[in-house]
Backbone as numpy.savetxt, mean C-alpha at the origin, in Angstrom:
# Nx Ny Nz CAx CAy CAz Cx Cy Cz
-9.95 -10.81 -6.27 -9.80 -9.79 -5.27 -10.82 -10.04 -4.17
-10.70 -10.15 -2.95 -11.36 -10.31 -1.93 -11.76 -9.08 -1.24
-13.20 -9.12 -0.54 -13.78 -7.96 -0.12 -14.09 -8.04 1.65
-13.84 -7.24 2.09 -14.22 -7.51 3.38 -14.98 -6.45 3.78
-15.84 -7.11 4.45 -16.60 -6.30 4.90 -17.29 -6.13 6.56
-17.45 -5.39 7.11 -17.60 -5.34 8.39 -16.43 -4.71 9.41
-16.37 -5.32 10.67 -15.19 -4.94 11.19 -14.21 -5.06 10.81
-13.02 -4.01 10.20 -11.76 -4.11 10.18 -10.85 -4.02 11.59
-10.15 -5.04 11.51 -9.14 -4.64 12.85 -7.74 -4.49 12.36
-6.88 -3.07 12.49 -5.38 -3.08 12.05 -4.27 -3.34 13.12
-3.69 -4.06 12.60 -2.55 -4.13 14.07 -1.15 -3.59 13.47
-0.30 -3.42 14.26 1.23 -3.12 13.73 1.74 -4.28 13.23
2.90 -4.40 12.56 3.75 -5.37 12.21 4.66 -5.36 11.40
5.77 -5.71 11.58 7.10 -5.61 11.11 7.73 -6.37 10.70
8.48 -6.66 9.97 9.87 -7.17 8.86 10.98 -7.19 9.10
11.14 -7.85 9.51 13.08 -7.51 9.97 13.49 -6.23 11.42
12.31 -6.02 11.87 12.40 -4.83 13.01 11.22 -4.20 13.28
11.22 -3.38 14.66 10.07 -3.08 15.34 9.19 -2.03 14.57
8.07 -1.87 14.31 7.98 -0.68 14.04 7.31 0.22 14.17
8.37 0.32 15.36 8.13 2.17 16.02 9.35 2.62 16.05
9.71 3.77 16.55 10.61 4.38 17.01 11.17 5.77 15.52
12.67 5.35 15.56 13.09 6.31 14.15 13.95 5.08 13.37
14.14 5.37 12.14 14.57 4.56 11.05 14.88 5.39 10.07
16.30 5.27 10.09 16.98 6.61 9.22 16.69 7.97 8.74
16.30 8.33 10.19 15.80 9.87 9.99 13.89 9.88 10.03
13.60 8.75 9.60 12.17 9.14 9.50 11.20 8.36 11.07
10.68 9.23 11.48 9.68 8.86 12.21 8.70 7.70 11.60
8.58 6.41 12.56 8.01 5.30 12.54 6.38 5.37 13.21
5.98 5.93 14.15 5.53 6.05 14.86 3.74 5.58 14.06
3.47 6.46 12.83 2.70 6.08 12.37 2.38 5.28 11.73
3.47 4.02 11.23 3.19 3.03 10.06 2.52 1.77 10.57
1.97 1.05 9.37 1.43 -0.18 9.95 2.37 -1.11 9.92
3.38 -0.59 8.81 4.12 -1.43 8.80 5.89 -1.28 8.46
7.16 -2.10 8.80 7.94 -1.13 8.06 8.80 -2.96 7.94
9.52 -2.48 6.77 10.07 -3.41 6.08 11.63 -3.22 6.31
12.51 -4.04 6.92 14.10 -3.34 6.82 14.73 -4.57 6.63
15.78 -4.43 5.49 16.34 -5.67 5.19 16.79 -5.37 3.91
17.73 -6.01 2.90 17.91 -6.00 1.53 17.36 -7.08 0.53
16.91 -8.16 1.51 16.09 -9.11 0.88 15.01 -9.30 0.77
14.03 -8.43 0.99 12.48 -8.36 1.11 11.82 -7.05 -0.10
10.55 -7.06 -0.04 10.23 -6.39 -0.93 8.33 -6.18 -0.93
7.70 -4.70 -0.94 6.26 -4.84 -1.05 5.56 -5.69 -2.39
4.87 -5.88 -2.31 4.11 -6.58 -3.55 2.51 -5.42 -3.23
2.59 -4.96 -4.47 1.15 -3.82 -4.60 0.32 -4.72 -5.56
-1.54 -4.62 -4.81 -2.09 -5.38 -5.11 -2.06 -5.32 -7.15
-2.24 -6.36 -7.80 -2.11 -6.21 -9.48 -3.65 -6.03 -9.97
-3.84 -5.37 -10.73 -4.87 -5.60 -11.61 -5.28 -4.61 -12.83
-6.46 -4.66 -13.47 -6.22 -4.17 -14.97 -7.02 -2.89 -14.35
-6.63 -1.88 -15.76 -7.11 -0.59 -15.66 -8.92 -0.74 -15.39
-9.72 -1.80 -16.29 -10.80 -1.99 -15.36 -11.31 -2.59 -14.10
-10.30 -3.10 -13.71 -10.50 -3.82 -12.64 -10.45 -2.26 -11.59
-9.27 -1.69 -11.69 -9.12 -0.47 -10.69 -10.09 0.22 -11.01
-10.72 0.54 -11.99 -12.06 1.92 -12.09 -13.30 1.44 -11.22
-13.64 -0.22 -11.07 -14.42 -0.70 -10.56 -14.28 -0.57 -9.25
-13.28 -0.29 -8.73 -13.39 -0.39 -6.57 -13.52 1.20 -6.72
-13.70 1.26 -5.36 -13.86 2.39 -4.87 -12.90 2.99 -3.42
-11.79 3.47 -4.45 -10.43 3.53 -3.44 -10.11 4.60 -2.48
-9.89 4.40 -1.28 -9.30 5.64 -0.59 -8.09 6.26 -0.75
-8.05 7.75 -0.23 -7.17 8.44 -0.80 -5.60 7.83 0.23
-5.14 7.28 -1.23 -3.37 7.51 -0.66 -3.55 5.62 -1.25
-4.22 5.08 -1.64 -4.69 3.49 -2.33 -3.25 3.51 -3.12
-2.60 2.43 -3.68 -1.44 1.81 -4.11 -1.78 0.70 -5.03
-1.48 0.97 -6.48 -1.49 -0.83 -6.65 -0.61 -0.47 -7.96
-0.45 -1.84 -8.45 0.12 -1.73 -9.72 -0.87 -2.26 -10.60
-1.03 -1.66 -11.90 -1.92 -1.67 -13.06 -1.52 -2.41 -14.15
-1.91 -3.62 -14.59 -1.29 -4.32 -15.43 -1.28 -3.94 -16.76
-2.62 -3.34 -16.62 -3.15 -2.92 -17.94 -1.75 -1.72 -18.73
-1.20 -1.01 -18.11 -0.34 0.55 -18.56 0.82 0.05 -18.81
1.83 -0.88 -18.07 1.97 -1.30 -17.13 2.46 0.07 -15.94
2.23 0.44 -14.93 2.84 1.27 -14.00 2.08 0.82 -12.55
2.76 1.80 -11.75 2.94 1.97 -10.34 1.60 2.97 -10.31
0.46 3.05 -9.55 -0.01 4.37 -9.44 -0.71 4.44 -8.46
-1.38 5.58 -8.02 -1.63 5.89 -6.61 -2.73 6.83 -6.78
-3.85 6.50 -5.56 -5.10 7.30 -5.78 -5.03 8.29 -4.40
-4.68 9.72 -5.54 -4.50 11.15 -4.62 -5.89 11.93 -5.39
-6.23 12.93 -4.52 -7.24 14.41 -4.98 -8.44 13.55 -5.87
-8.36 12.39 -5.69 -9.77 12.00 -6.67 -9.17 11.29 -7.93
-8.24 11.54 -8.42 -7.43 10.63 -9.58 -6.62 10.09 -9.46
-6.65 8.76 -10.02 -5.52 8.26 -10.13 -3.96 8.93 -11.21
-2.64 8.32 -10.76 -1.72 8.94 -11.19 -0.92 7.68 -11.07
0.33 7.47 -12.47 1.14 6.64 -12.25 2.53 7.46 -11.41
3.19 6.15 -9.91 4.26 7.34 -9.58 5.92 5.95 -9.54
């Protein structure tokens, strides 16, 4: 897992289309990113249930947990598989 540190810079960027505007009903406007296509797919970063207790994640963080196996997401201070 790689750490960065210092300046972050985020830019937009897209997958198969722009992304801003609307995309089936949902407002684009805020994403970093949007994916449209039937052949593509996110990849959430992997790692074990200790590996995740060790970072220190912001709220709305994504990964998949090898250790459970699940999907889970860091809301209100805990993690949750969703």
């Amino acid at each position: 897992m790689a750490v960065i540190r210092g300046p972050v810079f985020v830019t937009r960027f897209a997958v198969g289309g722009a992304p801003s505007g609307v995309s089936n009903g949902l407002e684009l406007s805020s994403t970093i990113a949007t994916a449209n296509g039937t052949s593509i797919a996110v990849i959430l970063p992997q790692m074990t249930t200790a590996q995740r207790d060790a970072m220190t994640p912001l709220e709305g963080s994504l990964i998949y947990n090898t250790t459970t196996p699940n999907c889970q997401r860091y809301k209100a201070g805990a993690w949750a598989n969703f």
